[in-house]
N, C-alpha and C positions, 0 to 999 in steps of 0.2 A: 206360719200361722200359730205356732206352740204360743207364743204369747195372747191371738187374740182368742177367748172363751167362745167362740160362736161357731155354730155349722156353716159351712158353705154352702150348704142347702139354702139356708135360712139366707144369707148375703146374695145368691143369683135369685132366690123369688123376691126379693126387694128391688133388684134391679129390674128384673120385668113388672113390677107389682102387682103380685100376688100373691103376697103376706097374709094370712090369716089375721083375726085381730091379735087373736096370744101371742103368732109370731111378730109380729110390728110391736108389741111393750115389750121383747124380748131383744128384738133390734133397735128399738130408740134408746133402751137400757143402757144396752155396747155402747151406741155412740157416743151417749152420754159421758160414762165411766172416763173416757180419755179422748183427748183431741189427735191422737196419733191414729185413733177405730177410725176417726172422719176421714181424715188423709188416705189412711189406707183404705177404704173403700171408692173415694172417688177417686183413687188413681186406680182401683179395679175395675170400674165402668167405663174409664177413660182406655183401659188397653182391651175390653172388651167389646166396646161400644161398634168396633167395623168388623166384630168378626157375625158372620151368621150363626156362630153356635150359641149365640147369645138368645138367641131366640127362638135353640133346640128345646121342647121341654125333656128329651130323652140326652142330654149333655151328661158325656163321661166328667163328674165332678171331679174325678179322680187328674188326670188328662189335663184339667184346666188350672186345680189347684198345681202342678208341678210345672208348668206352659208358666203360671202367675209368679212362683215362688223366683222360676229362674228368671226373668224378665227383673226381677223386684232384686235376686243377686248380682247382676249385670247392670242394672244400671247404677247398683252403689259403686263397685268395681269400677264402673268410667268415671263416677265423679269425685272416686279418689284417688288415681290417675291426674284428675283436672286440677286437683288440690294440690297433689305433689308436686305437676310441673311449674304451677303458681309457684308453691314456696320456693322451689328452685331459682325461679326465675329471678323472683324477689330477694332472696337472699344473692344470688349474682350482683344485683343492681345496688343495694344496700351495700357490700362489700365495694365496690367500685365507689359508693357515694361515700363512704367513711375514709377510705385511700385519697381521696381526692379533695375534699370538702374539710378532712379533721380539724386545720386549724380554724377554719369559719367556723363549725360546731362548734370549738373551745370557748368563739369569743361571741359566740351567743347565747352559751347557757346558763347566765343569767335571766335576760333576755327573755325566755323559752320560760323557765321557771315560773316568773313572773306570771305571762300567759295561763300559764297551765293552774297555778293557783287561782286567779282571776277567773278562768271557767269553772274549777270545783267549786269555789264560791256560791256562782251561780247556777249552779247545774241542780236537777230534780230530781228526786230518787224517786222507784216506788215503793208502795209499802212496805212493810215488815211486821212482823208479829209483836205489835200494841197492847196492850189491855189494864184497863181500870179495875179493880174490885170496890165498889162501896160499900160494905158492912154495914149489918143493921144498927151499930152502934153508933154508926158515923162516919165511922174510922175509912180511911183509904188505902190500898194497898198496889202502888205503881209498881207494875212489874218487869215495865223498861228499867227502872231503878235498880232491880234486883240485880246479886251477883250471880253471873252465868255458870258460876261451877258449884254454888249453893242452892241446896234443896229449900224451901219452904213449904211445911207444911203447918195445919194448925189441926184441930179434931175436927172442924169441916168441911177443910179441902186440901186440897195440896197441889202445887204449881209446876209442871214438866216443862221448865223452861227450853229445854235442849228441843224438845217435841210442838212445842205451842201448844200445849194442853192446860186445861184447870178441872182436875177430877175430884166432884166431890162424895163425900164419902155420908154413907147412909148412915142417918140417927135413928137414935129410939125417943127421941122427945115424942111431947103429944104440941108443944108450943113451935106452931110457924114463924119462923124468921125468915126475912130475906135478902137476898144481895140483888144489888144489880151490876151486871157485868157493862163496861165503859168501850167502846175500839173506838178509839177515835182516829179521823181521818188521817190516812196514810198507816193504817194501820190491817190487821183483822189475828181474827183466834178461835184457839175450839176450846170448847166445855162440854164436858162429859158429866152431866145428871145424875142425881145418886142413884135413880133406875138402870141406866144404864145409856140413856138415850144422850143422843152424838148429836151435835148442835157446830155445823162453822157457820163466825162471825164475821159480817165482809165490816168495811169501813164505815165509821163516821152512825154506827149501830150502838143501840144498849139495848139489854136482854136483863129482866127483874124475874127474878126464880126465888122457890122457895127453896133453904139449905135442903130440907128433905120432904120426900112427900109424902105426908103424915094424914093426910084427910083421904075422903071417897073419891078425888079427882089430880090431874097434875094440870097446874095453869103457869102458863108462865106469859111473858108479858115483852110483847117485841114490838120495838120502833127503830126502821131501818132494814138494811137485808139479812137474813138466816137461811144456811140449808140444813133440815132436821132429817134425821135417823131416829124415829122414835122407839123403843122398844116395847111390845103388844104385851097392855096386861088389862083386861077386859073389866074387870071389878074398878078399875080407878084412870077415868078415860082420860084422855090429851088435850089440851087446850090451846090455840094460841091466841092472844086478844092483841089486839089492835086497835087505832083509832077509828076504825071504819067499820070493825066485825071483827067477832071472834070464829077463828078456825077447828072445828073437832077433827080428832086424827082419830084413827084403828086401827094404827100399828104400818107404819107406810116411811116411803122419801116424799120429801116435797121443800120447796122451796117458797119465800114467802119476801116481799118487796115489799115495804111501806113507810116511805121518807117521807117528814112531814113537809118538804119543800114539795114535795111532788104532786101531793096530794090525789093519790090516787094508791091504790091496794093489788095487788100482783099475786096470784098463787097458784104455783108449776107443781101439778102433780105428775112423781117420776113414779113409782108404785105404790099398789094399794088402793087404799081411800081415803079420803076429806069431805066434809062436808061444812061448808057456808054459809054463817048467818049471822041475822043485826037484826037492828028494829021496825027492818022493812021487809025481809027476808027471812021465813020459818027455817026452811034447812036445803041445801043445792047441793048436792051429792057431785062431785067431778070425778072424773075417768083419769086412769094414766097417759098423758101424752097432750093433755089438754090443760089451758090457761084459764083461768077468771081473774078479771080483772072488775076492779071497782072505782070509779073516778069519785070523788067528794063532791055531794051537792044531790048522786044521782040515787036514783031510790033501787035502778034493778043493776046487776050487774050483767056482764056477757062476756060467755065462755067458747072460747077458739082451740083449736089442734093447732100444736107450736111446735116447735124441732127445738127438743128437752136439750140438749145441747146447747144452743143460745141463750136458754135462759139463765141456765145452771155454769155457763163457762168460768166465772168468776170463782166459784170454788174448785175449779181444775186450773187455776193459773193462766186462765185465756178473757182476752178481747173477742166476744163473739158478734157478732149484727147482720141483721141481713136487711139492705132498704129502712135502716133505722135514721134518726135524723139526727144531724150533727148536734143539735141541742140536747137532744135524751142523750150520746154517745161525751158531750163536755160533760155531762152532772155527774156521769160514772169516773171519767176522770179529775174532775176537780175533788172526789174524796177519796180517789186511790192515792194521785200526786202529791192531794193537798195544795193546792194553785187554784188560782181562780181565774175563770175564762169566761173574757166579756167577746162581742161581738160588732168589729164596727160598723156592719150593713147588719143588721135584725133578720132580712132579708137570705142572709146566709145559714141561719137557722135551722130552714128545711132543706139542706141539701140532703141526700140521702146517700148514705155509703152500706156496702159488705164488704165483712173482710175478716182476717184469725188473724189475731196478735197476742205475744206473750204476754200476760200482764205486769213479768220482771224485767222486759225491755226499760232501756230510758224515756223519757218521755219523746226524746226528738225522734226516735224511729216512728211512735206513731203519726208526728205532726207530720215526717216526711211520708209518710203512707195516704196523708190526707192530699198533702199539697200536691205528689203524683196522680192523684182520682183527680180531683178538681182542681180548678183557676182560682186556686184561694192561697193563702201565706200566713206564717203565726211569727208576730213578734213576740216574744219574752224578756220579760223585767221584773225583777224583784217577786217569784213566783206569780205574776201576775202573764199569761197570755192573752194577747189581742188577735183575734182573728180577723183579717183584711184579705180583701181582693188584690190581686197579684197587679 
């Protein structure tokens, strides 16, 4: 447990639930933070779930953290054991097939080549670390373009290409200027604010900041998805605007979802506060752990307790869903892959899946993760997927 920050305390009164509220923002936090906290906890419920002491309140935490730690050494120990006798076996068989086969391998590896070009060809990547700068002058600044082993800086910012950062750096003007930052799809990045405040960009997202923030307020201006790290300075508060409502921060994490295909507004607070509002709405104060969402058209919004986690997995590198429906789960990947995904029964739409995927996987591990849940099939052409029934 050296690596994961949390009491055992705190992890067995989650399992019986009886978290306080501090403790539950202090446990959706962990889980948040890393998709490995989920893993390892539901495979601590899962070895605990048939014992009775589970449902000692007087359980030696001591007793169970070293009962868990070893169960958690043993069973990596067998399935590297089960990996070794694979390679073995595999490299037997492969040795046998090259003794045996070599001259056919000679006289098909053209052949094979072929193939194999013909798949990268066609094959999808996902994304990588993208990003546009547009300058108030006009000017553009592609950063895919740039050279990987050259720094760019200018006086207000500078580009940590090795990191995926763009830090800008604090002015003494009194004159606002602004950029807007570009991710285009299959892409994302972070920006670091010349407060200090930490900003990732997921796909297919632009972000309009000022160079520095020179007034009584910091506003900056998002369409698409962001998770903010704001840093708390009380004299000159947080803003985020959207097409649907501007967001006030007070120093917090939160996440914020607002594609204009979607037409609807999304805002995960992970700690702190936020508070909510437009021209229908004075001010809606949210809790840590809890969602508002906004659809377009509608004058009130409604706010739900969500598992920070799902919401938030796309800045940890994860496919998260739980009973989400195959059409919200295409949108999220038609701008990570960059592909576009029609459906040829409409009808298929609502299917509903859960599930944890990496988000650096290829694309065909998820398609086969779908096609294993349900009686459905994905052809691919020319970055284009068709989702059909089997």
């Amino acid at each position: 447990m050296e690596k994961n920050p949390i009491s055992w305390e705190i992890l067995l009164r989650s399992a019986r639930g009886t978290l306080s509220f501090e403790e539950e923002i202090i446990f959706q936090k962990w889980l948040a933070c890393d998709i490995q906290h989920k893993e390892y906890y539901e495979r601590m419920c899962l070895v605990w779930s048939s014992d009775e002491t589970t449902c000692d309140l007087h359980t030696d935490v001591t007793q169970m953290m070293t009962r868990f730690d070893n169960y958690i050494r043993d069973d990596r120990q067998v399935r590297q054991k089960k990996m070794w006798s694979y390679v073995y076996r595999s490299t037997a068989c492969l040795l046998i097939l090259l003794t045996v086969g070599g001259g056919m391998v000679l006289l098909q590896r053209e052949k094979t080549r072929m193939n194999i070009d013909k798949q990268v060809a066609q094959s999808v990547f996902p994304g990588t670390g993208k990003a546009i700068i547009l300058l108030s002058n006009g000017e553009q600044v592609d950063i895919n373009l740039l050279a990987d082993s050259l720094p760019y800086r200018t006086e207000e910012f500078a580009i940590e290409k090795d990191s995926g950062i763009i830090n800008y750096i604090e002015q003494q003007e009194t004159d606002v200027g602004y950029h807007t930052i570009i991710i285009p799809k299959g892409g994302e990045y972070q920006v670091k604010l010349s407060d200090g405040t930490r900003i990732w960009l997921n796909s297919d997202s632009q972000l309009k900041i000022p160079i520095s923030f020179v007034r009584n307020e910091r506003r900056v201006f998002l369409s698409g998805e962001a998770y903010f790290e704001v840093v708390k300075n009380d004299p000159k508060s947080f803003i985020v605007e959207t097409d649907l409502g501007h967001i006030k921060v007070y120093g917090t994490e939160f996440n914020v979802k607002c594609y204009s295909d979607e037409e609807q507004l999304k805002a995960t607070l992970v700690e702190g506060v936020i508070a909510f509002s437009n021209d229908n709405v004075a001010e809606l104060k949210l809790q840590p752990g809890y969602r508002l969402s906004l659809v377009e058209g509608k004058s009130e919004p409604t706010v739900e307790k969500v598992k920070i986690y799902n919401e938030i997995a796309w800045k940890n590198q994860r496919f998260c869903f739980e009973n989400r429906t195959l059409e919200s789960i295409a949108r999220d990947m038609e701008r990570w892959y960059n592909v576009k995904i029609v459906f040829d029964d409409p009808a298929l739409k609502q299917l509903q899946f859960s599930g944890s995927l990496s988000r650096y996987d290829e694309i065909e591990t998820l398609l086969r993760f779908f096609e294993e849940s349900a009686d459905i099939g994905f052809l691919l052409s020319d970055h284009t997927i068709t989702v059909k029934r089997k």
